[in-house]
C-alpha angles and dihedrals in degrees: 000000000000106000083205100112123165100244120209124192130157123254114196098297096343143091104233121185138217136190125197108215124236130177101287094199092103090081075059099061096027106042123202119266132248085253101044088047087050087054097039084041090056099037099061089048090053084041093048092044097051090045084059090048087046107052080055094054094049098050094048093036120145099225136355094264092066092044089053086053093043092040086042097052091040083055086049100050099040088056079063110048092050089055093058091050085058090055093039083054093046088045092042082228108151112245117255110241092228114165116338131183082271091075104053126056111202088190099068118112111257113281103184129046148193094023111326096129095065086039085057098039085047088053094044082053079054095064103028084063094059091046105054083053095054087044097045097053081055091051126104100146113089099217089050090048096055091043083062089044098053092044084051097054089040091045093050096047087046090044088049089044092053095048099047088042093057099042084055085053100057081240101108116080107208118230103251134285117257129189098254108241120248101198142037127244143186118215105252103191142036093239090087087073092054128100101130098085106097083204098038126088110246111214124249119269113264119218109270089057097048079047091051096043096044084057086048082056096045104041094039085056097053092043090053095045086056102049086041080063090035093054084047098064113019116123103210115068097218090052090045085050094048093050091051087052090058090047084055100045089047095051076049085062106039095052089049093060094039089054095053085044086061094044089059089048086244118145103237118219121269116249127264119285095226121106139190119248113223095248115140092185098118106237092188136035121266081244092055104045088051095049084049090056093038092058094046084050089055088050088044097061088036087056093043085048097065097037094052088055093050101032087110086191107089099207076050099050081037092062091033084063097043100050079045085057086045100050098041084060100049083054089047084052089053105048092050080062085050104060088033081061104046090238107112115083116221114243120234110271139185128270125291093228083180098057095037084047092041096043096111103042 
C-alpha cells in the first residue's frame, strides 16, 4: 500500500496543508486514463478560475475574517494545482491555460458588497463538491485519487467556514421552520403524486421539496446578483446582453419558487443581504466571467435534475424540468459566444483513427 497520505494540521487560524513525498515513477508505469485526464483537465481550468476570484476578493474583503477564508482557500488550491502540473509533466500531458493574472484586475473598484464574496465562494464549495464525486468515481489512478480526496476535505471545511460565517453575519437566510413529525407514515394513494387537476387540491410540500425549492431560491439570488455585476462591466456587448439574459432567467426562477412557497402558505427566505455596487471597471476578464457562469449552468441542471427525481409532486417535477430545458439552453448560448470568441479551451480528446488512417488520400 502507497505511504504517500494528504496530512492536515492547524496553523494559528488556517488550514495549512502537507504533503509527505513518494516516488512518483509509478504515473510513469501506470498512466493516467482518458477519463481521469478529462476530470484533472476540468478541474485546473475551475482551480485556476476560483484563485483568480479569490485574489479579487481578498483585495476588496469586508473584514479580515473573510480575507483569512478567501487567502486560506487560495493556499489550498494552489497546493493543488501545483500538484496537477506535476502529473501533466510525468504524463507529458501539456498543461491546460486555464486562468492566468491576465484575466483578473485587482485594481478594479469593488463590484460586490456585504458578503457576497463568502455567499459566492459558498456557492462555488457547492459545486467543487459535486464535482470531486462525479471525478473520483472516474478515478483509478492513486495519485489522482488522492488529488479528489484532499479538494474534498478542503472544499467541506471551507464550505463549513463560510456557513457558519454568513449566518454570524445576519446574511444567511435559514431554510424554514417545520413541526417535527411524531409519527411515521407510508403513502397510501397515488394522489400524492398528483398537481396537474385545476379543480383538484394539490397536497402540501413535504420537506424535502420545501428544502429543494428554498436552495432554487438561494442559489438563483446569488447567481443573479453575479451576472447583474457581470452585465456592468463586461466589455463585449454580446457578452453584456447575454449576462443580462441569465439575470433575467434566474429572477424567472426565483419568483417561480416563491410562488409554490405561497401556495403552500410558507413564508419563503428573504433574500441575501448582499448587494452590487454600481461600478462598470471590469474586475475579470469577458473569458472568465463566461467560464464562471459556464460552469454555474453545468450545477444548475445537476441540481434540477435531482429535484426534479425527488420532487415527489408531478406539476412540481413538471416546472423543475422545464427550468432544467430553459437553463441548458441559455449554457449552450454561451458557450456558442465562447468559441466565437476564442476563449474556450478544447478539451483533450482521443485519437481521430480516420484521419490518421485517411492522411495520404
Amino acid at each position: 500500500m502507497s505511504q504517500n497520505r494528504i496530512a492536515y494540521f492547524k496553523n494559528g487560524n488556517n488550514l495549512t496543508q502537507g504533503i509527505f513525498e513518494e516516488d512518483r515513477s509509478l504515473l510513469l508505469t501506470n498512466p493516467i486514463s482518458a477519463s481521469e485526464v478529462g476530470t484533472l483537465w476540468l478541474t485546473y481550468q475551475e482551480k485556476t478560475l476560483i484563485m483568480r476570484l479569490l485574489e479579487y476578493f481578498m483585495k476588496h474583503a469586508d473584514d479580515e475574517e473573510s480575507r483569512n477564508l478567501s487567502g486560506g482557500l487560495w493556499q489550498e488550491l494552489n497546493f493543488y494545482v501545483l500538484e496537477m502540473e506535476k502529473i501533466f509533466e510525468k504524463q507529458g500531458m501539456v498543461c491546460p491555460i486555464g486562468f492566468t493574472k491576465a484575466d483578473v484586475n485587482l485594481d478594479a473598484p469593488k463590484l460586490y458588497d456585504n458578503g457576497f464574496d463568502i455567499m459566492f465562494l459558498r456557492l462555488l464549495k457547492e459545486v467543487s463538491m459535486g464535482m470531486y464525486t462525479i471525478n473520483i468515481n472516474m478515478a483509478y489512478n492513486n495519485e489522482v485519487m488522492q488529488i479528489y480526496e484532499g479538494l474534498t476535505t478542503v472544499t467541506q471545511k471551507i464550505y463549513k467556514l463560510a456557513t457558519l460565517y454568513l449566518l454570524q453575519k445576519g446574511i444567511l437566510s435559514l431554510p424554514p421552520k417545520v413541526t417535527m413529525p411524531r409519527t411515521t407514515e407510508y403513502i397510501e394513494s397515488k394522489s400524492y403524486l398528483s398537481g396537474f387537476s385545476p379543480f383538484g387540491e394539490k397536497r402540501v410540500l413535504n420537506n424535502i421539496e420545501v428544502g429543494i425549492i428554498h436552495h432554487g431560491i438561494e442559489s438563483n439570488n446569488i447567481g443573479m446578483q453575479l451576472v447583474t455585476g457581470f452585465a456592468q462591466c463586461a466589455k463585449n456587448k454580446e457578452v453584456r446582453d447575454y449576462f443580462v439574459k441569465g439575470k433575467e432567467l434566474a429572477k424567472k426562477q426565483i419568483k417561480m419558487f416563491e410562488d409554490i412557497l405561497l401556495e403552500s402558505d410558507i413564508q419563503f427566505s428573504a433574500t441575501s443581504g448582499s448587494t452590487v455596487t454600481t461600478s462598470t471597471v471590469p474586475p475579470f476578464s469577458d473569458k472568465l466571467m463566461m467560464f464562471c457562469v459556464f460552469l454555474l449552468n453545468g450545477f444548475s441542471i445537476v441540481g434540477n435534475s435531482f429535484a426534479t427525481f425527488f420532487t415527489l409532486r408531478n406539476d412540481l417535477t413538471m416546472k423543475t424540468a422545464l427550468l432544467a430545458k430553459d437553463i441548458y439552453f441559455y449554457g449552450h448560448e454561451g458557450v456558442k459566444i465562447m468559441i466565437k470568441n476564442g476563449w474556450f479551451e478544447e478539451p483533450p480528446q482521443m485519437e481521430d483513427r480516420k484521419r490518421i488512417i485517411d492522411r495520404d488520400e
